[in-house]
Structures are given as structure tokens and as C-alpha cells.
N, C-alpha and C positions, 0 to 999 in steps of 0.2 A: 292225477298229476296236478301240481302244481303251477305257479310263476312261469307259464307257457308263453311272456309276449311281456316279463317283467323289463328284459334287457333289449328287447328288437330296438330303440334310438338311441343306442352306445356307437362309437366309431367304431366305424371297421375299415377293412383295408379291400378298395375295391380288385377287382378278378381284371377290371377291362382297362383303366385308367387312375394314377396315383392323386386323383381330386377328391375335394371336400363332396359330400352331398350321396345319393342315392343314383346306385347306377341300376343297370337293366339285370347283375346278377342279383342286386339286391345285398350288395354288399356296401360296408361304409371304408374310408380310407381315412388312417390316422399318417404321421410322420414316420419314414421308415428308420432303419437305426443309425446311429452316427457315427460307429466303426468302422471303418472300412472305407477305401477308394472307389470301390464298383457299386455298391448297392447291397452291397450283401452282408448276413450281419453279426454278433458279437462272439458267436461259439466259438469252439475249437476253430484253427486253423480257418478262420472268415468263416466260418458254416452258420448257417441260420441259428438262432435258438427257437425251436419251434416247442409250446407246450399243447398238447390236447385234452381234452375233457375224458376222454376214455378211448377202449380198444378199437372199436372201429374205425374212428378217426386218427388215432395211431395207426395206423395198419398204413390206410390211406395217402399220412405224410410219411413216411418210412417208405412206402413204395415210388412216390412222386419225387418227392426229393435226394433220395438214395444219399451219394457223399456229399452232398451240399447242404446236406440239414444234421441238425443235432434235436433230436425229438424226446422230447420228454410226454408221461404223458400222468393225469392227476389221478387218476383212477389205480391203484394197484392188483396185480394180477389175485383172483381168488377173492376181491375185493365186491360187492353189491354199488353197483354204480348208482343206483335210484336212491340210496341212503348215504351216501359218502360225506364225510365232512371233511373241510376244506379247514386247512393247522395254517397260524401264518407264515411258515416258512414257503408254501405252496404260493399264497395270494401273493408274495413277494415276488416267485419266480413269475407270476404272471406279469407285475409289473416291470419286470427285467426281459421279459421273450420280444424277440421279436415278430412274432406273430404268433395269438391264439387262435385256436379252432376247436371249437365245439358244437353243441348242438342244445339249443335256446329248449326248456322243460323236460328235459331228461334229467336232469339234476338239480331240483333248485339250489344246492348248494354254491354251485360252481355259477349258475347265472349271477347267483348275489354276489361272490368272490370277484368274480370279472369286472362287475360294476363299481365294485370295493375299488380293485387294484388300481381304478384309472388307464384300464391297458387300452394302447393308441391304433394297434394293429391288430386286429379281431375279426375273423372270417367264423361267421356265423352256419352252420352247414345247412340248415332246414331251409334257409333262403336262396340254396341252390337247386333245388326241388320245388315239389309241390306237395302237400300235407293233403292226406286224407281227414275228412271229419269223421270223429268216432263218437257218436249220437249215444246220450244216454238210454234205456229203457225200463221198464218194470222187470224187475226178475218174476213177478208172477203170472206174465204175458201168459195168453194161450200156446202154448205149444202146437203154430202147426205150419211152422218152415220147411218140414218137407215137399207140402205140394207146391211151395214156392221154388222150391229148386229142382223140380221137376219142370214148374213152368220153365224157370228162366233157362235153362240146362237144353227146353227144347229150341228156346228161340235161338241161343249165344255157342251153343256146345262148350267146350273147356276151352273157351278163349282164349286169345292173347292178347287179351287190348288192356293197357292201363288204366281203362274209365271202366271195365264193365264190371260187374256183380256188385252194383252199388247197393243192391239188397244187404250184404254182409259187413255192416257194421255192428258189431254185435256185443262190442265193451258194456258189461251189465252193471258198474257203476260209476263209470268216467264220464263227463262230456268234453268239447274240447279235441283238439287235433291230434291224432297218433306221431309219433315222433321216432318210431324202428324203423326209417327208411331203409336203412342198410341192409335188411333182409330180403330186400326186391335187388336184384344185380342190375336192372336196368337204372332206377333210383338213384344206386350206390354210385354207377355209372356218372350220372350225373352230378353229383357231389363232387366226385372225384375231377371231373371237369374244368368246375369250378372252382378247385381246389389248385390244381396246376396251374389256371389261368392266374388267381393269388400270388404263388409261388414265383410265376415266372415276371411279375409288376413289379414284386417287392425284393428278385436278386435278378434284374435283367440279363446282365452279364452270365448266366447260367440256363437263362429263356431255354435254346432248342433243348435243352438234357431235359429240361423238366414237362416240353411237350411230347419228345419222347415217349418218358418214361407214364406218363397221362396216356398216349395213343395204347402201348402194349397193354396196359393195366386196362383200357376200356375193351382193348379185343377179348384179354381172358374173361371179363365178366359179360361179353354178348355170347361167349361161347359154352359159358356158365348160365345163363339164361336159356339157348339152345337146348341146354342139358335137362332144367326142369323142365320144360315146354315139353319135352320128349317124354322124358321121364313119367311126368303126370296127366299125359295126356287123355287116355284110357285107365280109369279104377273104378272098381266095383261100391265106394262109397265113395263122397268130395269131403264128407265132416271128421274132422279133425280137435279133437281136445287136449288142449292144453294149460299149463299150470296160470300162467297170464298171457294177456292179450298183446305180445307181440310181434303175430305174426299175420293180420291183416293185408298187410302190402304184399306176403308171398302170396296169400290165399286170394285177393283179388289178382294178382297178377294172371295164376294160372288155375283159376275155377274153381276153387274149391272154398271150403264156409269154415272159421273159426271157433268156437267153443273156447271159452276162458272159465277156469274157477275161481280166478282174485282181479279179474279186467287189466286194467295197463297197470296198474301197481301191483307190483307181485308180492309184497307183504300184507295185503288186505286179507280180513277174513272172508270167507263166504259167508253166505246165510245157508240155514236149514232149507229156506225156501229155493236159493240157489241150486242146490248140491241135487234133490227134488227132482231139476228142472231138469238140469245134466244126467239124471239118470234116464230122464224121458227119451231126452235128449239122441243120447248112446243107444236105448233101445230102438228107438224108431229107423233112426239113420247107420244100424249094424254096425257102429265105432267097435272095433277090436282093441283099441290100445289108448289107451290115458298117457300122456304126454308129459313127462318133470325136466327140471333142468338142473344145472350143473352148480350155481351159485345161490340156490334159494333151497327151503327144506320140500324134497320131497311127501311128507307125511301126508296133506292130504289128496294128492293125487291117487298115493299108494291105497290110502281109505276109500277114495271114490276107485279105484280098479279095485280091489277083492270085494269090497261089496257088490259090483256086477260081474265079478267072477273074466275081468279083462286085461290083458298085457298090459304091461307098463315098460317105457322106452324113454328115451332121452330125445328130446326137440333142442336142441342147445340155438338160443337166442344171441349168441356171440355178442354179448355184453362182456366178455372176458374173454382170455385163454388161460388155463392151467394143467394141471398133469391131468384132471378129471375130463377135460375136454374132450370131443371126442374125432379130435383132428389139431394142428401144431399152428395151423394158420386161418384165416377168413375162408380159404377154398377148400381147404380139407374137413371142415368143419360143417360149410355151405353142401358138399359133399355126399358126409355123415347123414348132413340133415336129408336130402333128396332119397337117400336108402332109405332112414326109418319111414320117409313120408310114405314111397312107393309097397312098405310091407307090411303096414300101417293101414294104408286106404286100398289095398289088392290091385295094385297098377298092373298090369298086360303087357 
């Protein structure tokens, strides 16, 4: 990845208070919109115009702001958000929203766009969290991370802590911060937080609908959490392969070790020495299933499972939703994902 920290000193529009300067979310506040009597801003019917950078964070204001927002979002469905380019009828609408939200090195398209646009109200999502570091390494390293996950397995069992198996950074040609928060529901949780706390600055007059609708949304994802923690708490293997890197923040959440064949850029090729490694990889740690997704080509995953003679399934990284998906929304999907995980690593 790219332009990870091109845009972090653009205005944004703070979560706690409508002033200049760097609050405690970590967000900036530009001028809110000038339609309107109450605060709220130029859509349909006074409704926000809210644009986002992609599905998650659509998802996010769509559920936050329900009839008070009009959400647009840059990313089209079926669309690869890590490649997207940004037409200027799009940078336009950034400069017309009244509040963007994105997320700063997932797309350098949309960071450069955003910067482009001049836009004054801008909720940055990564700044509502906290970023894991995804360490580069040698793809020709020794292969011998199993007795490390035997050690750490005995000290930590299949945790639940957001700090632990700091062992499992394992992006084999990224360095630099991972940016799929939204695959940890506790993470997401907090995004979402911070995203209502936005919401409710920048259309006051609509404040308790939009902590509300913040409160239900945080219970379904601690009960979504609940569900991996359960879920994965007992399997017969913790290592997991998949097409790219990510899904770190589910796998440190709930114990278990990542495997990528294209690291956090999922158009990357591997190397011969990579592919090598993952086959070691798969043998040592009894991987059953090679993991593809739904907006990138599956071809070499398909290549690395028949050459070890292993299943192949869908991890869907909800970078999108479309008819391929394998669920209609973020929890059906989140869902999906927690089966293949559980039948995949022989959960109990």
C-alpha cells in the first residue's frame, strides 16, 4: 500500500466539538453546511450528503444516520476498491458533501481526490482506532512458526485480547500499517462510535437518533464478536490462508495466524519462493482449505490448493457486496465468514 499518512493534516470534522485543531478522536473540523436552519445539510429533504470511500464505511453511515443522511458512496459495488480511480464528477461530489468518510491508505486514489476536492468536513476512520503494524519480512525466512504457536498458544490459549499474538504479523511484502479494521467487530465498533459522535456535531438537531442508532449497531457487533470468540475458540489448526492480507485484526483478535499469497495488496504477484513457503506453510500447520475472494481473481489460490491437493472456499474481506457475496450485508457476510473459518480450521 500506498500514500498511508499522504492526507492525515486535511481538515476534518471533529466527533467531540465543531473547532479548528486536533481533538482526542483525532479527527479535524472544517465549516459545516450553509443549508439549512438547524445544522443539518443540503440533501434531499435537509438530509446530510454524506459521501464514503467504500462499503464498509457505507454500511456504517447508512446504519448511523438512517433518514437523516443521503449517502453516497465512491466505491461501486463489484468494483476493487484498492485500484479505483476517482472521474471528476466524483471529486466534485466530494467538494459538495457535507461530510466525507473514508479511510486514509486503502485507496490512494480517494486520499489524493479528497485532498484535491478541498473538502472542509472529513472524518478520517483509521483515526478512530488504533492500526496494527504489518512488518515487512523475507519470503525466504526459515519456516519454523509452528513451535512458536505452540509456545505462545500455551502461554495466551485462543485469547481475546486486542494486543495479543503480536507474533502474527505476517504481510510478506508490505510494511507499514494494516488498514481492514472493519474485519475485527470490536475495531469496527469503534469506528462506528466515532462516526455517530461526527454525525451527531455536524446535524445536532438529530444528535439522540444518531446515538441511538450508534448504541444498537455497537450491541449487534459485541454480540458479533461474542459469536467469533465462541466460534473459534477450540480448532484443530489456528493457520489460515488466504488470497491477501486482510485479515490480521480477525486473526489477532481471536488466535489464530494469517497466511497471505499477494500480502495487503491483492493484485501483487507472489514469488516462486513465496508460493514454496505456503506450501511448507499448509503442510506443517495441516491447512485444509486455500482461501479466494469474491472481487479479485481467484487463479492462484485455485493453483496453490490443487497442487496440495486442498479445498478451496471463499474468505470474503467485505471490501464490497455483490450478487457473488456470500451474504446481503456486513453481518451476513461477517457470518459466512465465521462458517468457512470454523470448517476450515476444524472448530469443536
Amino acid at each position: 500500500m500506498t500514500a498511508r499518512s499522504r492526507s492525515r493534516s486535511r481538515s476534518r470534522i471533529s466527533a467531540t466539538a465543531l473547532v479548528a485543531g486536533i481533538t482526542a478522536l483525532g479527527v479535524l473540523t472544517g465549516c459545516g453546511s450553509d443549508d439549512g436552519d438547524n445544522g443539518g445539510g443540503g440533501g434531499d429533504g435537509g438530509r446530510l450528503d454524506v459521501v464514503t470511500s467504500f462499503y464498509p464505511l457505507e454500511f456504517l453511515a447508512e446504519r448511523i444516520g438512517g433518514e437523516h443522511v443521503d449517502v453516497q458512496t465512491l466505491t461501486e459495488p463489484g468494483a476493487e476498491p484498492h485500484d479505483l480511480d476517482i472521474s471528476p464528477r466524483q471529486t466534485a461530489e466530494l467538494t459538495d458533501a457535507d461530510l466525507v468518510v473514508y479511510l486514509a491508505g486503502l485507496q490512494p486514489a480517494v486520499d489524493e481526490a479528497i485532498e484535491q476536492s478541498g473538502a472542509q468536513d472529513v472524518v478520517e476512520a483509521s483515526s478512530l482506532t488504533t492500526l496494527r503494524e504489518e512488518e515487512a519480512h523475507e519470503e525466504d525466512h526459515d519456516h519454523d512458526h509452528g513451535d512458536e504457536h505452540a509456545d505462545e498458544h500455551a502461554d495466551e490459549g485462543h485469547g481475546h485480547e486486542d494486543e495479543g499474538h503480536e507474533g502474527h504479523d505476517h504481510g510478506h511484502d508490505h510494511g507499514g500499517q494494516d488498514p481492514h479494521v472493519w474485519l475485527d467487530p470490536v475495531k469496527y465498533a469503534e469506528v462506528a462510535e466515532g462516526l455517530g459522535a461526527a454525525l451527531a456535531e455536524q446535524d445536532p438537531d438529530h444528535a439522540a437518533d444518531y446515538e441511538r442508532n450508534t448504541a444498537e449497531l455497537t450491541d449487534e457487533l459485541a454480540t458479533l464478536d461474542g459469536e467469533f470468540a465462541e466460534g473459534l475458540a477450540t480448532t484443530e489448526t489456528d493457520t489460515f490462508i488466504t488470497t491477501h492480507s486482510a485479515f490480521g485484526y480477525l486473526a489477532e483478535r481471536y488466535g489464530l495466524h494469517e497466511e497471505s499469497i499477494s500480502g495487503l495488496d491483492p493484485e501483487s504477484e507472489p514469488s516462486g519462493a513465496r508460493m514454496r513457503e505456503l506450501q511448507e506453510i499448509a503442510e506443517a500447520d495441516d491447512v485444509s482449505t486455500i482461501f479466494f475472494e469474491t472481487l479479485v481473481s481467484d487463479e492462484t489460490a485455485r493453483t496453490l490448493a490443487g497442487d496440495l491437493g486442498l479445498e478451496t472456499a471463499v474468505l470474503d474481506p467485505l471490501e464490497g457486496i455483490t450478487e457473488d457475496s456470500p451474504g446481503a450485508d456486513y453481518f451476513e457476510v461477517m457470518r459466512a465468514n465465521l462458517q468457512a473459518l470454523r470448517e476450515a480450521l476444524g472448530a469443536s
